[in-house]
C-alpha positions as CSV (number, residue, x, y, z in Angstrom):
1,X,-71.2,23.3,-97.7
2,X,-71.7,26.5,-99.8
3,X,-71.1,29.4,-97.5
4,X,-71.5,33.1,-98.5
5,X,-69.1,35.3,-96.8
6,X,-70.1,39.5,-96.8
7,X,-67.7,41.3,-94.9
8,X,-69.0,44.2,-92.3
9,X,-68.3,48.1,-93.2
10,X,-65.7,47.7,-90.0
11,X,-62.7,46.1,-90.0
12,X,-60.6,45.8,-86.7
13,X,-56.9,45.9,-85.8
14,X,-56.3,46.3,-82.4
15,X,-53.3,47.7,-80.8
16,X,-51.2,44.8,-80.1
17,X,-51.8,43.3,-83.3
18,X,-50.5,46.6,-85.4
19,X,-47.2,47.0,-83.6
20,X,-46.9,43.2,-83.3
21,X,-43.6,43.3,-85.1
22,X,-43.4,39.2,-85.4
23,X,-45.9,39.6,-87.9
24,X,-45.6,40.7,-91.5
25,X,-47.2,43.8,-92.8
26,X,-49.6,41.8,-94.9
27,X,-50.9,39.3,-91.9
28,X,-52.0,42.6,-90.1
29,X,-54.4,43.7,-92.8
30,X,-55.5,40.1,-93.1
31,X,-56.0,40.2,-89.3
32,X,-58.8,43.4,-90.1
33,X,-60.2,41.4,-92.9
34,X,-61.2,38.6,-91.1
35,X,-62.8,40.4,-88.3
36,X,-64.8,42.1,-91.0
37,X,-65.9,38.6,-92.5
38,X,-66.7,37.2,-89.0
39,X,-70.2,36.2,-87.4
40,X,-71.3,36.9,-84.3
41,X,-69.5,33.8,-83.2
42,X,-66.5,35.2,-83.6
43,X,-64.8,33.0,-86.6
44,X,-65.2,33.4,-90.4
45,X,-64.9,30.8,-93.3
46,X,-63.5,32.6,-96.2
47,X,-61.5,30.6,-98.4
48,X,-58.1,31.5,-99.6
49,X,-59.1,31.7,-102.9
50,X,-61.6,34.6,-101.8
51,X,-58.5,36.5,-100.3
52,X,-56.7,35.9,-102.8
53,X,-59.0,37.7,-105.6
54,X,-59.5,40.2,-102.8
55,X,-55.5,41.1,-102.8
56,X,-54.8,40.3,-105.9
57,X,-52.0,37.6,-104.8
58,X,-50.9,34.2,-104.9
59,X,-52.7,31.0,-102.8
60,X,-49.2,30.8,-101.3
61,X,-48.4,34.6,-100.2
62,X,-52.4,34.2,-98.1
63,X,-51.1,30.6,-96.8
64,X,-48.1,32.5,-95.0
65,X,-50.3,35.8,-93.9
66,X,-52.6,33.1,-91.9
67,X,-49.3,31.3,-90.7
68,X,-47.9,34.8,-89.3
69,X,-50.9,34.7,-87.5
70,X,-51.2,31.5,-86.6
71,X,-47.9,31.2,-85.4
72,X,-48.2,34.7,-83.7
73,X,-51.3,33.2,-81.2
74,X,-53.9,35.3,-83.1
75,X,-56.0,32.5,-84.8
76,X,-56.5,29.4,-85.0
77,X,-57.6,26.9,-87.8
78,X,-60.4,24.0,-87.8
79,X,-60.6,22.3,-91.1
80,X,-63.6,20.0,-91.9
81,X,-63.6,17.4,-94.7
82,X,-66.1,16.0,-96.7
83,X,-67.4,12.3,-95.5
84,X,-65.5,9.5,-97.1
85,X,-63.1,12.1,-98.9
86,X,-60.2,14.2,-97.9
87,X,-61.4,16.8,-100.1
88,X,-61.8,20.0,-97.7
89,X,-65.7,20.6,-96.8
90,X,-65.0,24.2,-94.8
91,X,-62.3,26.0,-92.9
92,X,-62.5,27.9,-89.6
93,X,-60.7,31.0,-88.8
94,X,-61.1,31.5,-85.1
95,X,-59.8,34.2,-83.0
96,X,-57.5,32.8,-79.8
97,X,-57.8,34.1,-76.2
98,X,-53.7,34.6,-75.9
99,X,-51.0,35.0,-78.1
100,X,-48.8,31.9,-77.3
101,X,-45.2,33.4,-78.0
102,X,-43.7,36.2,-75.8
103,X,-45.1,39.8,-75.1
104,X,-44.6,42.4,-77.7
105,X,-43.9,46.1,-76.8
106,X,-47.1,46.7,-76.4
107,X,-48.6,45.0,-72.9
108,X,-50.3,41.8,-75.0
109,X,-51.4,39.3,-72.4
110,X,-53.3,41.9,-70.2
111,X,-55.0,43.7,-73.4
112,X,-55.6,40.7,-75.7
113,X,-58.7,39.1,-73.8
114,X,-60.5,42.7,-73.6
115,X,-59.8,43.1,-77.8
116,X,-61.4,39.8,-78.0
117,X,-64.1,41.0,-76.1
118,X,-64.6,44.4,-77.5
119,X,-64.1,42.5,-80.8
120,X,-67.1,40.3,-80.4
121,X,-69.0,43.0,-79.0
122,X,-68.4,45.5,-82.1
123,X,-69.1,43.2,-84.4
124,X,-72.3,41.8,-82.9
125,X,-73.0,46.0,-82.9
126,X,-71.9,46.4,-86.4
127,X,-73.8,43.8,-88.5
128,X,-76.4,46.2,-88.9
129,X,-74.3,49.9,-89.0
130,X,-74.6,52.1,-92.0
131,X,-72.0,53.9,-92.8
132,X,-74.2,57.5,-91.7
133,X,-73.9,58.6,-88.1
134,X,-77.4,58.6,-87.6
135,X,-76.9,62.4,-86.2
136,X,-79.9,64.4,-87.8
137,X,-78.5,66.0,-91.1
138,X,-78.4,70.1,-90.1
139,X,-79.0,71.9,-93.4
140,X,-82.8,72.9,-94.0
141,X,-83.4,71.2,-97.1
142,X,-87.1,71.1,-97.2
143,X,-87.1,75.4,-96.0
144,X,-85.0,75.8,-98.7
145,X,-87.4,73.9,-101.3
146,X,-90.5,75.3,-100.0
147,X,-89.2,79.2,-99.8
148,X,-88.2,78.7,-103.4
149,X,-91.5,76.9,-104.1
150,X,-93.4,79.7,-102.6
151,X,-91.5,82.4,-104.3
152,X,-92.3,81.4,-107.9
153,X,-95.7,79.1,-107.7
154,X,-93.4,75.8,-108.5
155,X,-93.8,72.3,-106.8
156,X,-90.3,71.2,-107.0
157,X,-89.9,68.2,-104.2
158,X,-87.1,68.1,-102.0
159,X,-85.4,64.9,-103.8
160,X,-81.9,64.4,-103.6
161,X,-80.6,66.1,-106.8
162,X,-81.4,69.2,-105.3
163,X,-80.1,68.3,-102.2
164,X,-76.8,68.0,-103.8
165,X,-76.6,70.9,-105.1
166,X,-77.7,73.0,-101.8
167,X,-75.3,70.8,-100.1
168,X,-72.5,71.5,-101.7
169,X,-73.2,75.4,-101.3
170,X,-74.0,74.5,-97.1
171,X,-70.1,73.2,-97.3
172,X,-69.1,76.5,-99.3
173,X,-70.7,78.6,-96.1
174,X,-73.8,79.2,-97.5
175,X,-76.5,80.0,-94.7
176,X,-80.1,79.7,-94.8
177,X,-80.8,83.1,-95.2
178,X,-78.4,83.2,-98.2
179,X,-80.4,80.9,-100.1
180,X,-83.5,83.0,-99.5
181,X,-81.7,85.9,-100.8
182,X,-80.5,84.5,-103.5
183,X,-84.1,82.9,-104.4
184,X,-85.4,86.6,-103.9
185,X,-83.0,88.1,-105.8
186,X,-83.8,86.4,-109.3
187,X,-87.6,85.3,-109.1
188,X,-87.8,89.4,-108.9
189,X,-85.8,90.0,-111.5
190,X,-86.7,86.9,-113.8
191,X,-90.6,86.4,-112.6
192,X,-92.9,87.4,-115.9
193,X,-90.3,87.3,-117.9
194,X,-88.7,84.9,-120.5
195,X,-86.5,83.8,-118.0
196,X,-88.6,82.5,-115.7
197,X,-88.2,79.0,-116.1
198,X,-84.5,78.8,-115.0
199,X,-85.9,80.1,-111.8
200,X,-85.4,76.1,-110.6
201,X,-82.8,74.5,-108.0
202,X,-80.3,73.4,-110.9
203,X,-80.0,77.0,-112.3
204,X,-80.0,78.7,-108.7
205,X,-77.9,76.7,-106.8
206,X,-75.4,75.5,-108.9
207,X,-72.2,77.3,-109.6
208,X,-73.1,80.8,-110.0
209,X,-74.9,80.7,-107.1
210,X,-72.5,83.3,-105.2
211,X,-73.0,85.9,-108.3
212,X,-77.0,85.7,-107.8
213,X,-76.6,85.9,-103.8
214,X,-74.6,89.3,-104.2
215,X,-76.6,90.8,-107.0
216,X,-78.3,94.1,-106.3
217,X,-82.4,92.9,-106.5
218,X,-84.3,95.1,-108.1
219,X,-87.8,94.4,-104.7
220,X,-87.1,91.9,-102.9
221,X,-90.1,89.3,-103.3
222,X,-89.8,88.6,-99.7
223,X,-90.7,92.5,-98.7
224,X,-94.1,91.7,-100.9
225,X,-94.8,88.6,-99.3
226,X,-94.3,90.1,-96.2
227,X,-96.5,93.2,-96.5
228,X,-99.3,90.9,-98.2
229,X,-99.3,89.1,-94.6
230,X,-97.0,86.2,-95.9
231,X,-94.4,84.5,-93.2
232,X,-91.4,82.0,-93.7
């Protein structure tokens, strides 16, 4: 059976399995691995070898990982052969209800079977996550474009090249009404002139832009705009 295994973006290591000290350091980030390769059911069927190209170790340093954990009450393993052979068809990594040795430091009986339910819930709400909040993105890309497009006659689109850019001057502190000062400043000093054509987003906002925000402008092309009846 050829299965393909994709992990999620998330990977999980609850509480009682990080300061579980029975286990070794390695088992713990297996642990988060496999919760990141598991379906909605709960299990996953990576192989070792796939581990073991993922960590960069030997067949037998994943064997004992899984027996940490096995031994530890955090999986389980089904193993499935192919018929008439013992030549190993698929194996199960399951997730158990209760660790079957003694309590750790941290309360593990009473907090296991709500990881294993927040577990399955997470992942069943993560299958489909990207890695964005989904918050609406606050800097005024297309104002930006369109001030700058109405300043100098251009049709530059608001693609994400330019985004960059005005992005990493957002991060730098850069307001709105810097980047409209900034536009005014040079289209009024470089508009009908030879230099005109660097009056784009990659010349503008790029490095210098602090130098072309704080320059004295000679009339500010908003001022004309605005006593010609034009708003922004």
């Amino acid at each position: 059976m050829d299965h393909k295994e994709e992990p999620n973006y998330y990977a999980i290591i609850p509480a009682n399995v990080r300061y579980d000290k029975r286990l070794i350091q390695g088992a713990k980030l297996l642990y988060g691995e496999i919760t990141a390769l598991s379906n909605q059911k709960g299990y996953c069927w990576a192989s070792d070898g796939y581990f073991m190209k993922l960590y960069k170790v030997s067949r037998k340093t994943i064997q004992t990982w899984l027996k940490s954990l096995e031994d530890s009450g955090y999986i389980s393993r089904e193993v499935t052969y192919k018929e008439g052979s013992n030549e190993i068809d698929t194996r199960y990594i399951r997730f158990r209800a209760y660790p079957i040795h003694e309590k750790v430091n941290t309360p593990m009986h009473e907090k296991v079977t709500d990881n294993i339910t927040s577990f399955n819930t997470t992942v069943n709400n993560t299958n489909n996550i990207k890695p964005l909040s989904g918050k609406p993105d606050p800097i005024p890309y297309a104002e930006i474009i369109s001030y700058l497009n109405q300043a100098t006659g251009r049709t530059f689109h608001n693609v994400e090249k330019y985004k960059k850019l005005i992005r990493a001057r957002w991060h730098e502190k850069a307001t709105l009404e810097d980047f409209k000062k900034a536009i005014d400043n040079k289209s009024s000093e470089w508009l009908g002139t030879d230099m005109a054509k660097y009056l784009r987003p990659s010349t503008l906002f790029g490095n210098k832009f602090d130098e072309y925000l704080n320059q004295e402008a000679k009339a500010t092309n908003r001022e004309e705009r605005s006593n010609s009846g034009v708003e922004f």
